[in-house]
C-alpha positions in Angstrom: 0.0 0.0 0.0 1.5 3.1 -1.1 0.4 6.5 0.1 -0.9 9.0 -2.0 1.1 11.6 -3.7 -0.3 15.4 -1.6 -0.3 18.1 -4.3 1.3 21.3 -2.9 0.3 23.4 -5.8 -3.1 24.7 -7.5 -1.6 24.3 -10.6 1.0 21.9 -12.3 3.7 22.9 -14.8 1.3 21.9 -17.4 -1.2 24.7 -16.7 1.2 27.3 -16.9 2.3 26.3 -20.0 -1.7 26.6 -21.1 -1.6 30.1 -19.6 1.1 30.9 -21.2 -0.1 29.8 -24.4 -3.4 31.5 -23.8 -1.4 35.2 -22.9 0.6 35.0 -26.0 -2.8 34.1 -28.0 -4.8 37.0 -26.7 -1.5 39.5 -26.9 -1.3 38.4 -30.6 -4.8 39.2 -31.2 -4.4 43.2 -28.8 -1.2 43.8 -31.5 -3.1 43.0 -34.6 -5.8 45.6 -33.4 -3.2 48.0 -32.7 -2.4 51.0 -35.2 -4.1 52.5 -37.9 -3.0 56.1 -37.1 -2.6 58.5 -39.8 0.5 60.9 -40.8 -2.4 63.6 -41.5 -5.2 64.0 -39.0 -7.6 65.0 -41.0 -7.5 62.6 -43.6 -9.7 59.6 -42.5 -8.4 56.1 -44.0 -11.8 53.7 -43.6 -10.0 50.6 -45.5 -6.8 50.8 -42.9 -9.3 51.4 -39.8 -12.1 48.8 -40.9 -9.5 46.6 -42.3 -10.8 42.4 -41.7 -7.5 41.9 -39.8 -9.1 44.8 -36.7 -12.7 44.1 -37.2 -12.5 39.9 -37.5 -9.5 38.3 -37.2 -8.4 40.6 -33.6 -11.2 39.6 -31.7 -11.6 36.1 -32.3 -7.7 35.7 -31.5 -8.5 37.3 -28.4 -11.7 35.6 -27.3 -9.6 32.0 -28.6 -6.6 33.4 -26.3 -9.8 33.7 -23.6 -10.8 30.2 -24.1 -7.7 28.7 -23.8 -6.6 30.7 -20.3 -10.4 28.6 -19.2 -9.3 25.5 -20.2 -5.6 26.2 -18.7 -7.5 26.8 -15.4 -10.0 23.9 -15.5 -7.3 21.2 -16.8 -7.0 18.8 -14.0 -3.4 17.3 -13.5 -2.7 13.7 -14.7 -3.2 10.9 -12.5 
């Protein structure tokens, strides 16, 4: 009979390396909305403001980033 193994930690190595993943998702998707500023400010630029990378691909990096930091959190450690 062996005794069982107390876990010191909340989370395992395992985890972090989910969160970790999850940060560098979500920071991926916060620099991809970043910029669009123009040399004159008074000429508006609608194509580099509304561009598809801001309005789609942005956000769903960072809600992806989001879900990942969940299941980082949730993951129980291996048996």
């Amino acid at each position: 009979m062996t005794p069982e193994k107390k876990q010191d930690t909340l989370f395992t190595k395992d985890n972090y390396l989910w969160m970790a993943i999850g940060g560098v998702v979500m920071l991926v998707g916060l620099f991809l909305m970043m910029g669009g500023k123009s040399a004159d400010p008074n000429v508006f630029n609608k194509e580099e403001i509304y561009s598809a990378q801001r309005i789609t691909v942005a956000p769903i990096l960072i809600v992806l980033g989001l879900l990942i930091e969940i299941y980082a959190i949730m993951k129980k450690p291996k048996q």
